[in-house]
C-alpha positions in Angstrom: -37.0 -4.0 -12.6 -39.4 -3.6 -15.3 -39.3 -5.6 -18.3 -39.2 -2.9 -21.0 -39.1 -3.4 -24.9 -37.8 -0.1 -25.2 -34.4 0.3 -26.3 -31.9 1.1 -23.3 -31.3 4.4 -24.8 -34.4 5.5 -25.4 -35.4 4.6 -21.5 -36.1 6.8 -18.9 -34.8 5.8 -15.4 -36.8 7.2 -12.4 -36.3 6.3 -9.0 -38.7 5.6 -6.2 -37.7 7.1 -3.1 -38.6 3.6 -1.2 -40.3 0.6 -2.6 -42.4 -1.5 -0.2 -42.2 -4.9 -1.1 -44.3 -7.9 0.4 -43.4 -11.7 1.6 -43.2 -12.7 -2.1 -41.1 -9.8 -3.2 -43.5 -8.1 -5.2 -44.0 -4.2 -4.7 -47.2 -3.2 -3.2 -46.5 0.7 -2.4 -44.0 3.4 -3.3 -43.4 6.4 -0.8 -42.7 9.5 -2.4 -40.8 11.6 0.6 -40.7 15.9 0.2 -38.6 17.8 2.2 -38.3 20.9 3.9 -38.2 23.5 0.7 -41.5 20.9 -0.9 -44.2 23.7 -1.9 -47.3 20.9 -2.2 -47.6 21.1 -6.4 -46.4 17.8 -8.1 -45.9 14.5 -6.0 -49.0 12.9 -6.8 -48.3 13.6 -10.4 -44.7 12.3 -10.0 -46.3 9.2 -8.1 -48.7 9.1 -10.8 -46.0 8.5 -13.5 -43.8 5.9 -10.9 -47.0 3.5 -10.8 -47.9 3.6 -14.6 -45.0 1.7 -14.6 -45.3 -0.5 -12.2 -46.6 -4.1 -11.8 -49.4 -5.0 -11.0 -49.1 -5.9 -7.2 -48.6 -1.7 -6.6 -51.4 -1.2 -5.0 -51.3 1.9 -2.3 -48.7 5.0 -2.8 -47.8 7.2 0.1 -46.3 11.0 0.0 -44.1 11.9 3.0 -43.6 15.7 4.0 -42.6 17.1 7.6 -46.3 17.9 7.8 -48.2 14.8 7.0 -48.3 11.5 5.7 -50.9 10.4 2.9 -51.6 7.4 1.5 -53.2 6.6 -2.0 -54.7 3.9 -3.5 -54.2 2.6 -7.1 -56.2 0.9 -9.0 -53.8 0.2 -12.1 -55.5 3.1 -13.9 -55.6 6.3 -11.1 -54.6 7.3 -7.9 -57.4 7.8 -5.4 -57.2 9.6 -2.0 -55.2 10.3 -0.2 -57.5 7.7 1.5 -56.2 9.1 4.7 -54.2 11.8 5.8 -52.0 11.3 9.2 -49.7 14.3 11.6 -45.9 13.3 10.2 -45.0 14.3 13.8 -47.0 12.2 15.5 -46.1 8.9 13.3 -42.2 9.5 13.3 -41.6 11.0 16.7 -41.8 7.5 17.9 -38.3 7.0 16.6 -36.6 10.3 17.1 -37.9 12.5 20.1 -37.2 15.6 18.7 -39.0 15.5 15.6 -41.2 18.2 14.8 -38.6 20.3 16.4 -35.6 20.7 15.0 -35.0 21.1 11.1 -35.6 17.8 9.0 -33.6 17.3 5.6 -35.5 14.8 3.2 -32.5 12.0 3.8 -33.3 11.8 7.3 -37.1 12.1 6.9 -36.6 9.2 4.4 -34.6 7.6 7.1 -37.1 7.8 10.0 -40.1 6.6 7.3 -38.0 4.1 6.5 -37.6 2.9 10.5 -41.7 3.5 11.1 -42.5 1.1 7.7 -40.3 -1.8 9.0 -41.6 -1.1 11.9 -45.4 -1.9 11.1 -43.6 -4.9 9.0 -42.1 -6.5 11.5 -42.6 -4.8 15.2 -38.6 -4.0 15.5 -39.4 -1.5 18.2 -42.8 -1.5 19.2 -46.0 -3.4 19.7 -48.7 -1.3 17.9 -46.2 1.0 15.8 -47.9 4.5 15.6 -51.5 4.3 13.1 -51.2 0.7 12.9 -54.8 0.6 13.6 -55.6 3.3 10.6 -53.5 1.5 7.8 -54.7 -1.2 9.1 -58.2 -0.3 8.5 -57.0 0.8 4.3 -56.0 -2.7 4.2 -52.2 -1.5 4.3 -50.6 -3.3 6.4 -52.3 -6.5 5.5 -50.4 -7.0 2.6 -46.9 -5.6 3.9 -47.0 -7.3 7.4 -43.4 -9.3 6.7 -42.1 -6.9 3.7 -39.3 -5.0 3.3 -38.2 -1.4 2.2 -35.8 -0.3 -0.9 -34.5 2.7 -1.0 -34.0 4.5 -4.3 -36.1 1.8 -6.5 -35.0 2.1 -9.8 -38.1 2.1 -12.3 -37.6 1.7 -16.3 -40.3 3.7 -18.7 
């Protein structure tokens, strides 16, 4: 958590859908996930917001919908991107067949990000997990080769 001077009552919580957090600990992305009924107006402003008040280390944000995956980079001041842009389908059907054709609730889309992240961290299920090479290439998975996931990260602002 956030060291905050702000009076407890005077702070607002927000929660990260999933924190990704490197060898050391620190957080180095957040993943904003939309499901089914998400009409495209608002996550990167609501990602905006979750990394003004994050440490320093946050440096890449990603927003999940059924559609696509983007990733972000921060700079401690602005989000730029997305940096790239990748088919949800293609990067979660890895770890449940039927994705992309049957109805997705934002739990389980969580769920299955969730399994492709630890995945690229530590090669639970496959070799080269799906866009490896890509986030490779953003200087991604660089810094959370080893990390781990938290779901519902608390932030205080």
């Amino acid at each position: 958590m956030i060291a905050n001077p702000t009076p407890l009552s005077q702070r607002k919580i927000r929660r990260v859908d999933i924190a990704l957090l490197n060898t050391q600990e620190q957080i180095v992305a957040f993943v904003e996930v939309k499901g089914n009924n998400y009409n495209g107006v608002g996550a990167e402003l609501q990602l905006q917001l979750y990394l003004t008040a994050a440490p320093p280390s946050v440096s890449f944000a990603f927003i999940v919908t059924n559609s696509e995956i983007k990733l972000y980079k921060w700079d401690s001041e602005a989000l730029k991107g997305p940096v790239l842009i990748l088919p949800t389908t293609a990067a979660l059907k890895h770890y449940d067949p039927e994705f992309g054709q049957k109805v997705v609730f934002e739990d389980y889309l969580s769920t299955l990000t969730e399994a492709g992240l630890r995945d690229l961290a530590y090669h639970w299920k496959s070799e080269e997990p799906p866009f490896q090479k890509e986030l490779t290439t953003e200087g991604f998975t660089e810094i959370f080769t080893g990390g781990s996931t938290v779901r519902e990260f608390a932030l205080t602002a």
